[in-house]
C-alpha positions in Angstrom: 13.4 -16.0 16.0 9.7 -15.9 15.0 7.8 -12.2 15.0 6.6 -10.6 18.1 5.6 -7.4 16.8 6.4 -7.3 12.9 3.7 -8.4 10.4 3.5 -7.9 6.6 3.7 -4.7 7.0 5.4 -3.3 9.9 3.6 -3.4 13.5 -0.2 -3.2 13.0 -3.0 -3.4 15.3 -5.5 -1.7 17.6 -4.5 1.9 18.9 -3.3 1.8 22.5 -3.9 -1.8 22.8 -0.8 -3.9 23.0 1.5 -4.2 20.7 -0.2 -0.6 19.4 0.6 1.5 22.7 2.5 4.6 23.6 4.8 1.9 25.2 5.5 0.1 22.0 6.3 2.9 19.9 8.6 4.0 22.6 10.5 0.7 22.7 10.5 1.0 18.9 12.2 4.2 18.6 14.3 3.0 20.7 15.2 0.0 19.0 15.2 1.2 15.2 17.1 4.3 16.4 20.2 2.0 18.0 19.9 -0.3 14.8 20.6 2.6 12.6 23.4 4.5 14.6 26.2 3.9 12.7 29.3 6.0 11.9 29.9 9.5 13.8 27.5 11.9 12.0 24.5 13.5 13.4 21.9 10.5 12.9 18.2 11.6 12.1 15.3 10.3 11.3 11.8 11.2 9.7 8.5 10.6 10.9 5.2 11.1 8.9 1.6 10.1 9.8 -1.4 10.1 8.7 -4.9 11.8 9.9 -5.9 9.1 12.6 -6.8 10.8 16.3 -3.7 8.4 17.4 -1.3 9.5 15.6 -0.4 12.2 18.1 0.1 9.5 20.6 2.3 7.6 18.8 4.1 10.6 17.1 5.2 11.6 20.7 6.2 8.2 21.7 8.6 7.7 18.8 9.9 10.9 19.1 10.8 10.7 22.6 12.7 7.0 21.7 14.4 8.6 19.2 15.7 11.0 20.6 16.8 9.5 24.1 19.4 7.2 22.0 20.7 10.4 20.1 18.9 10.5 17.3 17.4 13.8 15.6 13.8 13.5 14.9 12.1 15.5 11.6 8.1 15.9 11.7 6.9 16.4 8.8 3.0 15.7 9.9 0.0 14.1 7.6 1.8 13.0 4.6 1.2 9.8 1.7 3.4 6.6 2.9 5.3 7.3 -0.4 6.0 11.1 0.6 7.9 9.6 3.5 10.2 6.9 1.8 10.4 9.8 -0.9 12.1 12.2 1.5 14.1 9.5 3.5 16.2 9.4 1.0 16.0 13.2 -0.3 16.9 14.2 2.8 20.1 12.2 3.6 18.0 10.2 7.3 18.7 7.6 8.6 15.6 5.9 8.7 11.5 7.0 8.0 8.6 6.3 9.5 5.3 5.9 8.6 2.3 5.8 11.3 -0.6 4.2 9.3 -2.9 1.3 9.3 -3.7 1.8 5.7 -6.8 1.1 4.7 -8.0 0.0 8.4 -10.7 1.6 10.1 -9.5 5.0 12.5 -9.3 2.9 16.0 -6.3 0.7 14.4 -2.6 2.0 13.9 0.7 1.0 12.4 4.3 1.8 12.3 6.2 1.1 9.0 9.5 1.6 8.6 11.9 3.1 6.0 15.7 2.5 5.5 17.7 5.8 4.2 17.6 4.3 0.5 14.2 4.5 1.0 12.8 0.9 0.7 10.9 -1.3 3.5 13.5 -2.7 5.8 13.9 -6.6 5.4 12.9 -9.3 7.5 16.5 -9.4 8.8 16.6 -5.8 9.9 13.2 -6.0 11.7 14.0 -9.1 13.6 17.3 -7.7 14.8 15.1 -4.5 16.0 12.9 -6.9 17.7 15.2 -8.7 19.2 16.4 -5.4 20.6 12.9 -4.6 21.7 12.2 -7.7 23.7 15.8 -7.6 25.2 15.7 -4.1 26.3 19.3 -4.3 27.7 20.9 -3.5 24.4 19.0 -0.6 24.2 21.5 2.5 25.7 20.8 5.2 26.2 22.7 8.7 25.5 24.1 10.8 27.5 22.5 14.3 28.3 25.1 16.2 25.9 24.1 14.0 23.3 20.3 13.7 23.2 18.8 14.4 19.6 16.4 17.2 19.2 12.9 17.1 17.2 11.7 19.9 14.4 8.9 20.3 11.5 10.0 20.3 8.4 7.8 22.9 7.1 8.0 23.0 2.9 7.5 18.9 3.1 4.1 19.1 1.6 5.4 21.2 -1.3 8.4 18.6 -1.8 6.3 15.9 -2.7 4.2 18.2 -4.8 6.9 18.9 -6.9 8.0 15.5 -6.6 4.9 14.0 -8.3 4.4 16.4 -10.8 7.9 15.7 -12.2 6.5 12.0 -12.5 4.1 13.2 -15.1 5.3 13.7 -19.0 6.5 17.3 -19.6 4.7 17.6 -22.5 1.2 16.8 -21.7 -1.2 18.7 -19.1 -4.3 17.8 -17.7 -6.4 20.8 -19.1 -9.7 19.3 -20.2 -10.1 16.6 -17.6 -12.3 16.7 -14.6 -11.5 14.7 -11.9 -13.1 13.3 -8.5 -10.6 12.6 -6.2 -11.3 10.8 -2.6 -8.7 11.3 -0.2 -10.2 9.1 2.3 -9.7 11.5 4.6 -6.2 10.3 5.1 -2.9 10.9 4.6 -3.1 12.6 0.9 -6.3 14.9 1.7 -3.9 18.0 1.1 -1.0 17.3 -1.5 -3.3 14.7 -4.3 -5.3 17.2 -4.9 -3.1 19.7 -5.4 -1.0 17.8 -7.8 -4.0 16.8 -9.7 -5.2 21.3 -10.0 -1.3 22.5 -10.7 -1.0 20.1 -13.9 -4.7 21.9 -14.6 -7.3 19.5 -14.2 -11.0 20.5 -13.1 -10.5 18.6 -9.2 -13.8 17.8 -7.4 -12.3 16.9 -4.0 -14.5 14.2 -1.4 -12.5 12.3 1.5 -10.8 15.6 2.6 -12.0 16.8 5.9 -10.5 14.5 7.9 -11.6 14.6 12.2 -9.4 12.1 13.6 -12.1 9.0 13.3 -13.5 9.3 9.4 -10.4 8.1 8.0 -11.1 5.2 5.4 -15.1 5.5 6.4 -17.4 4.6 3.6 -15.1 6.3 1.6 -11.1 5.8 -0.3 -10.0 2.5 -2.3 -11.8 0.0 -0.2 -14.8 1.7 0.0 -15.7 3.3 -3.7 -19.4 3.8 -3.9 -19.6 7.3 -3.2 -16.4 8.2 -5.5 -18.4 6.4 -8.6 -21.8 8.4 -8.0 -20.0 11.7 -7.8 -18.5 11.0 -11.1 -21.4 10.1 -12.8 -23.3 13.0 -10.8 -20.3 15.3 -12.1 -20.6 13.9 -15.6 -16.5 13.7 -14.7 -13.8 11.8 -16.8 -12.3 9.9 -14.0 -12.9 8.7 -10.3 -9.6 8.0 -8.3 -9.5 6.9 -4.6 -6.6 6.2 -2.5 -6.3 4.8 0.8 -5.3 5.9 4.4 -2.2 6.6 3.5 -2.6 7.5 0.1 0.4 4.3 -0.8 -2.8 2.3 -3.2 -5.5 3.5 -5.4 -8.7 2.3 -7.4 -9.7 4.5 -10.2 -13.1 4.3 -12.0 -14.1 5.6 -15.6 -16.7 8.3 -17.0 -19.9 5.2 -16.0 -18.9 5.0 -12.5 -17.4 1.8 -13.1 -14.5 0.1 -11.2 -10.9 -0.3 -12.3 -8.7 -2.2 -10.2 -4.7 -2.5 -10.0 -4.2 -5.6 -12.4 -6.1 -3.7 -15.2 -3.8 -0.3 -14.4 -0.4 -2.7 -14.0 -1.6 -4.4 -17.4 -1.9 -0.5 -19.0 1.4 0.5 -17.9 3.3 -2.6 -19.0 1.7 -2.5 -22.6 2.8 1.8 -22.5 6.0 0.9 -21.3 6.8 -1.9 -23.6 5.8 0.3 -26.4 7.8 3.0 -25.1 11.0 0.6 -24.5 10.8 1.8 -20.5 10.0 -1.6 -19.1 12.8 -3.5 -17.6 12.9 -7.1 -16.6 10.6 -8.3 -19.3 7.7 -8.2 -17.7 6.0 -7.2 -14.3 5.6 -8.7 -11.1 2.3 -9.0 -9.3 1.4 -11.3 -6.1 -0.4 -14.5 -6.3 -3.9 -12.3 -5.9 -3.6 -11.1 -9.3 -6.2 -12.2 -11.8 -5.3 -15.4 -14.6 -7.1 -12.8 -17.2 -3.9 -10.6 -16.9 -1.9 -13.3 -16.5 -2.6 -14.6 -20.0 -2.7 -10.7 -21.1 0.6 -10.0 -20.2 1.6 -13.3 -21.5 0.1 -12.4 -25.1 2.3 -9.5 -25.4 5.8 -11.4 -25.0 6.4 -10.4 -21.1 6.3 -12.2 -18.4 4.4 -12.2 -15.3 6.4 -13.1 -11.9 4.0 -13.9 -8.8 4.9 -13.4 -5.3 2.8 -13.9 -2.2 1.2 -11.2 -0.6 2.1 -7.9 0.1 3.7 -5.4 -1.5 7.3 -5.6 0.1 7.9 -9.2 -1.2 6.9 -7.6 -4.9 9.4 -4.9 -4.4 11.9 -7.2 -3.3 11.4 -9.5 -6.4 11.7 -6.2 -8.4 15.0 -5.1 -6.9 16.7 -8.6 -7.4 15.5 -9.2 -10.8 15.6 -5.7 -12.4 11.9 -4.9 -12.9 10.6 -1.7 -13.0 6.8 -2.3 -12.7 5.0 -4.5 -10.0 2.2 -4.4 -8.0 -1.0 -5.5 -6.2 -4.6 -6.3 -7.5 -5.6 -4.0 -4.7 -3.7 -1.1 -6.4 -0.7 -0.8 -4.6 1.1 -0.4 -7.6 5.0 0.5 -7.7 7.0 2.6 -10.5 11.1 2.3 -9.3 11.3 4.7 -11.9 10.1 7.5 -9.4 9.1 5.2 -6.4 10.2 2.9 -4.0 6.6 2.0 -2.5 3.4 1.8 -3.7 2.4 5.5 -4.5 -1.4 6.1 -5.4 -1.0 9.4 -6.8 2.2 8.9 -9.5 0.2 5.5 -10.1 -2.9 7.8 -11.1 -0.2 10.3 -13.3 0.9 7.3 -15.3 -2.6 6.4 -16.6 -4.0 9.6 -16.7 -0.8 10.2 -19.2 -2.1 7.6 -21.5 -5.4 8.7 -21.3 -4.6 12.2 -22.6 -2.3 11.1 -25.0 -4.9 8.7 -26.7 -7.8 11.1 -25.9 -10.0 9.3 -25.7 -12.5 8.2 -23.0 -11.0 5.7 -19.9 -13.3 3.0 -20.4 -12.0 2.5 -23.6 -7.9 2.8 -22.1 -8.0 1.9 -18.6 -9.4 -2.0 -18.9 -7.1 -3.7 -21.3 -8.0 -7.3 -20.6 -10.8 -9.6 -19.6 -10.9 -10.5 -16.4 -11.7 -14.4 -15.4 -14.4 -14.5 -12.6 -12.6 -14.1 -9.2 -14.7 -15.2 -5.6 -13.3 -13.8 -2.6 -14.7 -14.7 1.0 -13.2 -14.0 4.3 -13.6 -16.0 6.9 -12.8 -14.8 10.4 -11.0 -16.7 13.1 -10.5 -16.4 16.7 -7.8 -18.6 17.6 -5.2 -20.7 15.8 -5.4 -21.3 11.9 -8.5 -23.5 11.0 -6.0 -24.4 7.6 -4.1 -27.3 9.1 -7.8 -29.4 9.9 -8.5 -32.3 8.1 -11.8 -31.4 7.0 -10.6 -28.2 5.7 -8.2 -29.8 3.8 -9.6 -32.3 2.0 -12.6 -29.4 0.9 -9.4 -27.5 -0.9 -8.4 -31.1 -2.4 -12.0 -31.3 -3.6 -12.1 -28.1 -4.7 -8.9 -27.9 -6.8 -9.5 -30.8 -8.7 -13.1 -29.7 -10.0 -11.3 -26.7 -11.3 -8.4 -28.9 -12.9 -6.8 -26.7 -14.9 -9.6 -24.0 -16.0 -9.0 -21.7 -12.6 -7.4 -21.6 -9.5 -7.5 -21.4 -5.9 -5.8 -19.5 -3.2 -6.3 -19.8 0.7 -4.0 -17.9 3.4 -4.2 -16.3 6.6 -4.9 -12.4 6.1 -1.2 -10.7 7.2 -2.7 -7.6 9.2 -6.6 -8.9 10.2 -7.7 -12.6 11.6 -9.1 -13.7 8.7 -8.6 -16.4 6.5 -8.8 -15.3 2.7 -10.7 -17.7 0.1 -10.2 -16.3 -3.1 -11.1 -18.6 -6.4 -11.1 -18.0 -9.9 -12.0 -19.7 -13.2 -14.2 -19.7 -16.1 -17.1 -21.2 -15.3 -18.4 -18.4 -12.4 -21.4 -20.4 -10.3 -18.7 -23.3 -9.9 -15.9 -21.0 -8.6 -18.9 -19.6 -6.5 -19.7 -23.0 -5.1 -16.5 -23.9 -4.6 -15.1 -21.2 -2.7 -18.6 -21.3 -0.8 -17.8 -25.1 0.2 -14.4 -24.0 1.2 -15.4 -20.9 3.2 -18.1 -22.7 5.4 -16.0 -25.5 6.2 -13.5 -23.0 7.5 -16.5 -21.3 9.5 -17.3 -24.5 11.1 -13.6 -25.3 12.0 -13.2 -22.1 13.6 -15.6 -22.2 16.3 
């Protein structure tokens, strides 16, 4: 059965446009609540969100499904996408639910969806809930006596507070450090900073007044500018950003400048390895991750496992072959230590940890490797995938055999956005550039 409404990460897409609507979430609760009604205990479920103005919709929508197939429904309101896989499973529900778009602007929405151990359900489980969606005959209802009923959860905030700050080594503090932290006016605009002034750092706090429409706007992971000129302003030791729903992270150092999730993965699997806490021998990372780390990780005796994108398929890998690190470039980076998503903030504890222990500044600790020179373009497409066209074809034929074996390309349709992704990366940097140039306009002129 191919996907009608699941992407790479959950449902995605423009709020109350189809498949985004009140409608959809409905169907959904529906759905996810029948697939997980099994056994005769009260069934519940939790719902989180982030700070977007349709949350509310949404919220309401996948409450009321819920709860018409019997299924009790805990709010606990703006909280990280890790917060809510976090107290799935602390909590004993039956299933969690995230409503994010991530990183996307405030006029797109997403639902994500959590089984009670806590991890992203599989591609099996979501096309059984889809099949249930589209054939809405399976979907029965409950009887009066047996609706569910929907509270807040009131202390979830200071859960995950405590939660996080147990991630961090008992013996060290933050005292000492100042910190910028941007929020992005999202989903961690209340508990990161928190964590960050209880474990006694100096907190400057930007991306935390969130309206409904500023979330991810010229500000968190994807949009760092401001976070590196308040830390240089500041005269801070740090800069770290998270997203819309606080699940990835960049951080910068004391010169404003950018460290990405390949360099932070790299720090913790050197710490780790020293501190005999990795498992699996290695990390795994997606097919965006740069060759530099790559070779890095390669030169300390691990190994580096490559999946393709998105950070489910990396946990998934994890879980099967008994890794404890993995991650994205972008900074989704997950510890199964403490996590079973991406988590931002515990991401941020881990290298902060090394940089207090060493003591010395994060320009010197955070980048551990040289990176090789890596071109991304997108290319945006209306209809159809451009890929499959001859003339696009035989550019990325032309194009990976000028880089023979001194770099490498990667072209794919973007999982949440129409875009095709060109990313290429070698050592020699103006021919990757004209490379992925040639690639990206032939793509531009195919998808007219």
């Amino acid at each position: 059965m191919s996907r009608t409404y699941f992407g790479t990460d959950g449902i995605r897409g423009t709020a109350n446009s189809d498949p985004m609507t009140a409608e959809t979430a409905l169907t959904v609760g529906m759905a996810a609540g029948r697939y997980f009604l099994r056994g005769d205990h009260q069934h519940r479920v939790l719902i989180g969100k982030d700070t977007r103005l349709s949350c509310y919709m949404i919220e309401n929508a996948l409450t009321a499904g819920f709860t018409s197939v019997g299924m009790d429904v805990i709010l606990v309101g703006p909280m990280p996408t890790p917060a809510v896989a976090m107290l799935t499973r602390s909590l004993r529900a039956d299933l969690g639910v995230m409503i994010s778009a991530s990183h996307n602007p405030y006029h797109d929405n997403g639902i994500k969806l959590f089984g009670p151990d806590g991890y992203k359900l599989s591609d099996e489980a979501e096309l059984e809930i889809e099949g249930m969606m589209v054939n809405k005959a399976d979907l029965d209802l409950a009887a009066p006596d047996s609706l569910g009923r929907a509270q807040r959860l009131d202390d979830a905030q200071g859960r995950y507070i405590e939660f996080a700050k147990s991630s961090f080594p008992k013996h060290l503090r933050l005292d000492g450090l100042k910190i910028v932290i941007d929020c992005a006016n999202g989903a961690g605009y209340k508990v990161a900073p928190t964590v960050l002034w209880e474990l006694e750092a100096e907190v400057i706090r930007i991306g935390d007044d969130p309206d409904g429409f500023n979330i991810n706007r010229d500000c968190g992971s994807t949009a760092s500018d401001y976070l590196r000129s308040q830390v240089v302003m500041h005269n801070a030791d740090i800069g770290i950003a998270l997203d819309g729903d606080a699940d990835r992270l960049v951080i910068c150092d004391e010169n404003g400048e950018l460290i990405d999730g390949d360099q932070l993965m790299a720090l913790i699997a050197q710490t780790w390895q020293t501190q005999q806490r990795l498992r699996g021998g290695g990390l795994v990372a997606t097919v965006m991750s740069n060759l530099g780390m790559e070779r890095y990780i390669e030169g300390l005796g691990l190994k580096l496992e490559r999946t393709k994108v998105g950070d489910r398929y990396v946990v998934e890998h994890m879980r099967q072959h008994g890794y404890n690190l993995g991650g994205e470039q972008s900074g989704h980076i997950i510890l199964d230590d403490f996590v079973t998503t991406g988590d931002g903030l515990i991401a941020a504890l881990q290298a902060l940890a090394v940089v207090v222990e060493a003591d010395r500044p994060v320009s010197e600790i955070c980048r551990v490797f040289d990176a090789l020179p890596q071109i991304l373009q997108n290319v945006r497409y209306a209809n159809g995938s451009p890929l499959d066209l001859a003339d696009v074809q035989t550019a990325i034929d032309n194009g990976r055999r000028r880089l023979g074996n001194q770099g490498r390309l990667l072209i794919r349709p973007s999982g949440t956005e129409p875009l095709i992704r060109v990313m290429g990366e070698g050592e020699d940097e103006s021919l990757v550039h004209e490379i992925v140039g040639e690639i990206a306009q032939t793509i531009e002129r195919a998808a007219v």
